[in-house]
N, C-alpha and C positions, 0 to 999 in steps of 0.2 A: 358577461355572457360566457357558457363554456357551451361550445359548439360540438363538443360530443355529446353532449346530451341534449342538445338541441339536433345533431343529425338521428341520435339512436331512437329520436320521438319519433321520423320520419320511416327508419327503416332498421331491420334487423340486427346489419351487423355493417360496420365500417371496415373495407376493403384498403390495408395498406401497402405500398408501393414494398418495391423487391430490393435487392443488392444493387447499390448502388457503384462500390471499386472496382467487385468484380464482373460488373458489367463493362464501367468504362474500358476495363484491360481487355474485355473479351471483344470491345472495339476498337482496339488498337492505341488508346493512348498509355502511355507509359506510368509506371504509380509507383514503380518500387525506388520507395523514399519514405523519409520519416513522417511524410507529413500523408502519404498514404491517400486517400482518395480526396482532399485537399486540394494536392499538386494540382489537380486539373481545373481549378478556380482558374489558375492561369496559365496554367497548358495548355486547355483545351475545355473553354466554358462552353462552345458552343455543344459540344460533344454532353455536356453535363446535362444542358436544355434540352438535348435530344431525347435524352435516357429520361428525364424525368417527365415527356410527352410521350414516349413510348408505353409508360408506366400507366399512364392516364386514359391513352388508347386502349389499355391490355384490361380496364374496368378499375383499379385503382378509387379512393375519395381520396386519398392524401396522399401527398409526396415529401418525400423528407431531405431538407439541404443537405447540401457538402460538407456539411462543416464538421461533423463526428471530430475529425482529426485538425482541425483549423484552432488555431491561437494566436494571437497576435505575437507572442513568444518565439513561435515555431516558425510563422513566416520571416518574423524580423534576423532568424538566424537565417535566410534563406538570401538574405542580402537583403532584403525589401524593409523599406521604413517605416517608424510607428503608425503614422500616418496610413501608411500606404497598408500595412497589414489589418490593421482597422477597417477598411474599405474592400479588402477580400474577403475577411468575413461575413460583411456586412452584402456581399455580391452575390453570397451562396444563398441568400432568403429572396433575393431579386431573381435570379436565374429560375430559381422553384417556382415564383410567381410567375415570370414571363413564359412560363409552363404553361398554367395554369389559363392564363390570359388565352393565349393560343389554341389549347383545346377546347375555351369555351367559345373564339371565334370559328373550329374547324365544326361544330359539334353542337350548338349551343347548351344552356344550363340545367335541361332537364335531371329530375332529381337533387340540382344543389349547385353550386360552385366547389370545387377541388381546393380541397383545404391547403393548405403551407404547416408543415411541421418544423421546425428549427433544431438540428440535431443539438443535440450538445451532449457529446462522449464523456466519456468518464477522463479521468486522472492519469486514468492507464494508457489510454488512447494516445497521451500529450508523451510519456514516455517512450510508449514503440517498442515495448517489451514485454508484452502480452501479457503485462500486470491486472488488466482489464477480467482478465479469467484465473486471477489469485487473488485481488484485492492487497498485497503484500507493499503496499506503498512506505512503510516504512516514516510518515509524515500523521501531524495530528490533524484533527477537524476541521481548526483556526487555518491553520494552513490550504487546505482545501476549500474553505469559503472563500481564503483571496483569489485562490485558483481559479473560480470558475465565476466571482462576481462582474469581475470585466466583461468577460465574453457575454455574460447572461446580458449583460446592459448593451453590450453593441449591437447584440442578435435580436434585441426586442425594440430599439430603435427603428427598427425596419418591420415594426408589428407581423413578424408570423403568427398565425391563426392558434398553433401548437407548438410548448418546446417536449422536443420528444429527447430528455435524459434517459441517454440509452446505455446497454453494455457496465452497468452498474453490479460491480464484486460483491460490494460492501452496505450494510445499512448507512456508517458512517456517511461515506458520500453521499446518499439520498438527504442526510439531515443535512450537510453541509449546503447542498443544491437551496433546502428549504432555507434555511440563513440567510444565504445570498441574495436569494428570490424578494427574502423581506426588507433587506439591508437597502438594496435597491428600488423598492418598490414596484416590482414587477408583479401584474397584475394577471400574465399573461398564464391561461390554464395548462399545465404541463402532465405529462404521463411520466409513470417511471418504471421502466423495465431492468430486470436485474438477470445476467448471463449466470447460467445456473450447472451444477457440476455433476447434478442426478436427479433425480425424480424426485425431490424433499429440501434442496438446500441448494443456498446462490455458491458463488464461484467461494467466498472466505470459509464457508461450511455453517452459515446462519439456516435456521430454517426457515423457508422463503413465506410459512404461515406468519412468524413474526415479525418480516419485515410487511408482509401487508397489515397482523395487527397496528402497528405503527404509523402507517401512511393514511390507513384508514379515517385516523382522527387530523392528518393535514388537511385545509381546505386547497392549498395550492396543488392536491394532487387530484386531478381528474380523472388519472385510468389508472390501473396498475399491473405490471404484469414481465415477462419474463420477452428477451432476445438472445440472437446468436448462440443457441440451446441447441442441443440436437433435439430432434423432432420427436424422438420415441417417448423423453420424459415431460411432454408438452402437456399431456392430459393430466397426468395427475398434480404435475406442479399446477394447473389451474383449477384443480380440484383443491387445493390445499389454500391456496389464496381467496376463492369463494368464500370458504370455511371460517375467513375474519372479516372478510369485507363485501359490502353491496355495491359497490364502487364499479363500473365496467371495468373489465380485465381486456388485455392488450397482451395478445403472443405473435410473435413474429422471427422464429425457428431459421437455424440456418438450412444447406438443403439433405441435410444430411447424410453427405461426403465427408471422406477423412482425409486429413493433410498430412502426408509425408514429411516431414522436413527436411530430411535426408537425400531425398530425391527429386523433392521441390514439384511435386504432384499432389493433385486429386485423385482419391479413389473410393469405389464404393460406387452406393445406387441412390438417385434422387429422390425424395421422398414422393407419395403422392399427394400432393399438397390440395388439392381438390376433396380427394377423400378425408383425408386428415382432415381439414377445416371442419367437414362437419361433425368429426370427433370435438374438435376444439368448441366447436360450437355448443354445443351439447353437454361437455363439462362445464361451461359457462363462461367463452370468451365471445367478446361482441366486438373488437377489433382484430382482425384477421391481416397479417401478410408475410413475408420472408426477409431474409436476412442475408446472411454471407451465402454464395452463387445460388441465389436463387435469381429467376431470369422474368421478366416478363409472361413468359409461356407460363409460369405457376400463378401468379397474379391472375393472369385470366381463367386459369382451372380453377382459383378460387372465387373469382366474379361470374365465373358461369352456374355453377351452386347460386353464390348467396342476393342475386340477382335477379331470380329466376323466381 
């Protein structure tokens, strides 16, 4: 069953959930650490359940775990054991759902049940050196199938609905994603979104038409499409990805703020993510939502559009 094309029979465009770290921080729990929006598996889960029903309230179908930045790897350096790391990743597709549960008791199921995404970050995510936006991992393919088949097996033990392989530099990782996925027989439908450096080419300098020619002819990939992008190159990199594939496309832009690092700020204007969408729309993206600080407030300026 892939349930994006089973929701897109039902309606025009699947509305996805917003920033997920920089929500948490902008409610107070703490994140700066390697393990990045992670940390609040066990920080502060409840805080995580909150933000992913706030998402849900705001017109959201999906929500997407904590896990972007979770590995069994990363927690075990945290003091926590194998066991025990295993079990917080395996928390953040429980939390998503116990979302999900909750809004259909506040709300009930009109329109659908709220799907469960399963992050799974890229390579660069697990280092913490925003190799995620160079693809410069300096590692082969082999290597990154071992990388990501653990997680992919712990993450689908706990059946989310989606794994959303997000924040993807490289084509390579996408083929690795697809290795893993078979190695383990995971059957679960997955999207694949790649952080992109202009309007023509993902973050390594691929053009993002050839990583969709390529994904095109995967069955494991269900959507395809671009993240944590600035917004202005959003239209025509999904113009360029039509161009190989009939496959629904998946954009979900950050808010299009600049980061200082120097100064350790935000600056700039938020995009109109309402308006946009239906730019997005219309170049031909059918999943819609935001990425780094986007807030709940854009999620509903895009469900007020595509719900209407």
């Amino acid at each position: 069953m892939n349930p994006i094309a089973e929701r897109l029979a039902r309606q025009d465009v699947i509305v996805l959930d917003g920033a997920l770290a920089t929500e948490l921080e902008a409610r107070g729990c703490s994140i700066s650490d390697a393990l990045w929006s992670a940390k609040a598996l066990f920080a502060c889960p409840d805080l995580v359940r909150e933000v992913h029903l706030d998402y849900l309230r705001a017109g959201a179908d999906v929500v997407t775990s904590a896990s972007y930045q979770a590995t069994v790897e990363g927690f075990m350096r945290c003091g926590f054991t194998e066991a025990e790391a295993a079990a917080l990743l395996q928390k953040s597709v429980r939390l998503a759902r116990e979302a999900c549960e909750l809004y259909c008791s506040e709300r009930g199921v009109d329109g659908g049940v709220p799907l469960v995404a399963a992050s799974v970050g890229s390579y660069g995510a697990y280092r913490a050196d925003g190799s995620e936006y160079r693809g410069d991992y300096g590692i082969d393919e082999d290597a990154l199938v071992a990388f990501h088949a653990e997680r992919l097996a712990l993450l689908a033990e706990e059946k989310p609905d989606l794994l959303a392989c997000e924040t993807l530099p490289c084509l390579v990782e996408a083929r690795a994603i697809v290795r893993a996925l078979r190695e383990r027989a995971i059957r679960i439908p997955a999207w694949f979104s790649f952080s992109c450096r202009d309007a023509a080419h993902i973050s390594d300098g691929m053009e993002i038409a050839a990583c969709a020619r390529w994904l095109d002819t995967v069955p494991e990939a269900a959507a395809i499409g671009l993240n944590c992008t600035a917004p202005q190159y959003a239209e025509e990199l999904i113009r360029a990805i039509r161009s190989e594939t009939a496959k629904p496309i998946v954009v979900y832009p950050n808010s299009g703020e600049m980061y200082d690092v120097h100064k350790r700020r935000w600056y700039g204007a938020t995009a109109d993510f309402g308006t946009e969408a239906r730019r997005w729309y219309a170049a031909g993206a059918r999943l819609i939502g935001g990425c780094c600080r986007t807030t709940p407030r854009e999620i509903a300026d895009i469900a007020a559009w595509a719900k209407n």
